[in-house]
N, C-alpha and C positions, 0 to 999 in steps of 0.2 A: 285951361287944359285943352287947346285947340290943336288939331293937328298940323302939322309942315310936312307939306308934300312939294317938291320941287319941284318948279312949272317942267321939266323937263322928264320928269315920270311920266310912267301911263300905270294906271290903277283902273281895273276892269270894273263894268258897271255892278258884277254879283260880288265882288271883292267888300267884307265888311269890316271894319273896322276900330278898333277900340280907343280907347282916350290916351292922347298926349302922343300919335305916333307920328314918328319923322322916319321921312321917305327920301334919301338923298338923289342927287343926279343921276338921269338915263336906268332907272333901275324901273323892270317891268312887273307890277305885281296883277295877276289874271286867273281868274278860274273862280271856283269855288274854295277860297282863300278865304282865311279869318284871322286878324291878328290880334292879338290881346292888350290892354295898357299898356301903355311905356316902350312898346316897342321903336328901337332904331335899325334902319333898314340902310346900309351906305349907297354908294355911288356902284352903277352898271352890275346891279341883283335882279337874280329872278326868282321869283317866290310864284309858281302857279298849281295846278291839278285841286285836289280836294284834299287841302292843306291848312292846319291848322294851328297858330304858332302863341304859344303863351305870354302871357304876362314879365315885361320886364326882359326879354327875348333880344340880343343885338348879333345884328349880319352885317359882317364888313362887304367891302369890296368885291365886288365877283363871285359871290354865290350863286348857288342855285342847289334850289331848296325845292322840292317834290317834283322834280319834271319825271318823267315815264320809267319805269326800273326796268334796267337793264338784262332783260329774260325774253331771249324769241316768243315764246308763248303767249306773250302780252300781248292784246289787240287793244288798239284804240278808242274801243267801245267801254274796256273793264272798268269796275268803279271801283278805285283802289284808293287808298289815305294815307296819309302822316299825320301822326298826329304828334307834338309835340310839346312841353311839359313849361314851366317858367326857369323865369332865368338862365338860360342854357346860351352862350356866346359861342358863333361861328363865327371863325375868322377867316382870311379871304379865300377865294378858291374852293371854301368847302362844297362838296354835291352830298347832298343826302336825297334818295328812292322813296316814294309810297311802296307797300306790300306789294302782289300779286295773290290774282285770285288763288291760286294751288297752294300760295303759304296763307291762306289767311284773310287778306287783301289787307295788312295795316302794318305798317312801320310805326312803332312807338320809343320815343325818347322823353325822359322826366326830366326833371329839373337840378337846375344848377349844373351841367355838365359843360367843358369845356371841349372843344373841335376844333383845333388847332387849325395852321393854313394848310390847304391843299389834301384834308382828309376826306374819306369817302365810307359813307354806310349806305350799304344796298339794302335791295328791297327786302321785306318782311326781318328786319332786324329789331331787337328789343333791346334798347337800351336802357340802363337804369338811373338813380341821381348820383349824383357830384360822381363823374367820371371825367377820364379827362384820357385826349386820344392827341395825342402829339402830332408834329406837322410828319403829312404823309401816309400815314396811316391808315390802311385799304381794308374794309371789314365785305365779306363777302356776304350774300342772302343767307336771311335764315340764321343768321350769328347773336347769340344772348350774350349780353354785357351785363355781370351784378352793378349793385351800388358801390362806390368808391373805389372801382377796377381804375387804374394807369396804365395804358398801352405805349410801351417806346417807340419813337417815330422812325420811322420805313420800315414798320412790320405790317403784315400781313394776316388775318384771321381766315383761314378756312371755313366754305358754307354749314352749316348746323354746327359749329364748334360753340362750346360756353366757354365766358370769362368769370370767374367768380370773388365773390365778394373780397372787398380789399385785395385783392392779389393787383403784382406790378409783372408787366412783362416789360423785357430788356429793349431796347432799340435794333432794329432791323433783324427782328427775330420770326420767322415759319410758324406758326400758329398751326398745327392742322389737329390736335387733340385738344380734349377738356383743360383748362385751368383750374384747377382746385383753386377753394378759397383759401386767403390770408398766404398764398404761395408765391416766389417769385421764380420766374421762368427766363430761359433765354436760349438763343443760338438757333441753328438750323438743322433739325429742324426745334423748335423751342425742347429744353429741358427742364426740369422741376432742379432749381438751384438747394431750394430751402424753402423758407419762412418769408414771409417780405416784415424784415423787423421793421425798417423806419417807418412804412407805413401801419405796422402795430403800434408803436412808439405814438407815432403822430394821432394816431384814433383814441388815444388813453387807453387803450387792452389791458385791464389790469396785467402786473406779473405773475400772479398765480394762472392767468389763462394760457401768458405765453408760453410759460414752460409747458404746458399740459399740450397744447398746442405741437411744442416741440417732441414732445415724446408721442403724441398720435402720430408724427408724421415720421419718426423715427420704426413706428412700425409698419405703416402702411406704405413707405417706400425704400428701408432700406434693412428691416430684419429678414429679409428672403423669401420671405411668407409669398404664398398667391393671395392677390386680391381676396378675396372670401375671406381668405381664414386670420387674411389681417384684419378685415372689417368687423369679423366676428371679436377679437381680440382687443380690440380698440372699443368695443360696444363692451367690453366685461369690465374693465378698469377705466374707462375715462368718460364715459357715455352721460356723466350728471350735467355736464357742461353746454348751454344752447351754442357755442361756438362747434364743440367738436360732434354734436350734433349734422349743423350746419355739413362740415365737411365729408362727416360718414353719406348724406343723405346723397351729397351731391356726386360721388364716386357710384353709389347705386344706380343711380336716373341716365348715367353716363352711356350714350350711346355711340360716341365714337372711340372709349377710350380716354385714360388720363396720360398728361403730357409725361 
């Protein structure tokens, strides 16, 4: 279980290490960097700052993975992180940020999430597992991603927007409000379509939740009601269910607004 690092690397003396990693050609890993087993790192990557890359972890081609987020405010001095989760695949081109001190100082991403080529999550973003962000796909600071969110590629997420759990947004869609969970969205700027069935279909969502599902969101966005007095109403009749739990809670917490 030895590592391979191509003579043609450079790996910083505080850069540590874990078992079985391969480090392909011209790729610079520097800083306060840790990477976990199994990690593969391709050719002409930079992986530096106070960065921390899990287990089972693969970076194609041209990344660059923790260099400085992208916020005037940021000075040179700040001690800001990434911290990142297992098995999560960047492919080429991707940039991912550490935090900033004023969100936090920590960019967090879990495990098993896909980052297609040429996406970008900026600083103090939270990402969750098994997500998957198509090629191109711009997340701004400060952006929560749930577990098993899909973002279409050449869309855009606005700073402090959520994405919520299972939901799919459409390709080259405006992101600048909340996602509701199990919702899919789209256009510009993004709209609440419906339901993301395939992705309920593909989770096993029992049928009894989708329908309930279906009818929470038939009130909470299209019986005319105001916000309140749908959430009240959807808390009277449907409220046993931790799914539509889920969605009342996260329409409350909502501070920019649902899409």
């Amino acid at each position: 279980m030895s590592n391979i690092i191509h003579k043609t690397a450079i790996v910083g003396q505080q850069v540590k290490l874990g078992k079985n990693v391969t480090i392909g050609p011209y790729s610079v890993i520097d800083g306060q960097v840790c990477l976990g087993d199994d990690v593969t790192i391709g050719a002409h990557c930079v992986v530096e700052g106070h960065t921390t890359i899990g287990n089972g972890c693969q970076i194609f081609t041209g990344a660059v993975i923790g260099s400085p987020p992208q916020d005037r405010k940021h000075q040179k001095t700040d001690k800001v992180f990434l911290n990142i989760g297992n098995s999560n695949v960047f492919r080429e081109y991707v940039t991912v940020n550490p935090g900033t001190i004023e969100g936090g100082g920590e960019t967090r991403i879990g495990n098993n999430n896909l980052f297609m080529a040429s996406s970008h999550v900026a600083h103090d973003c939270v990402i969750g597992d098994d997500c998957v962000l198509a090629n191109y796909v711009g997340l701004s600071g400060h952006v929560t991603i749930e577990d098993r969110a899909v973002i279409g590629g050449l869309s855009g997420v606005h700073q402090y927007a959520r994405v919520g759990y299972l939901s799919m947004i459409g390709g080259c869609s405006k992101v600048n409000q909340d996602v509701p969970p199990f919702s899919l969205v789209d256009g510009n700027p993004a709209t609440l379509r419906g339901l993301n069935i395939v992705g309920l279909k593909r989770a096993e969502i029992p049928s009894a939740v989708q329908r309930s599902l279906h009818h929470a969101f038939k009130i909470l966005f299209n019986s005319g009601l105001n916000r309140s007095n749908a959430v009240i109403q959807v808390k009277d009749h449907l409220n046993g269910m931790p799914e539509i739990h889920r969605v009342i809670e996260f329409i409350q917490i909502s501070k920019r607004g649902i899409c």
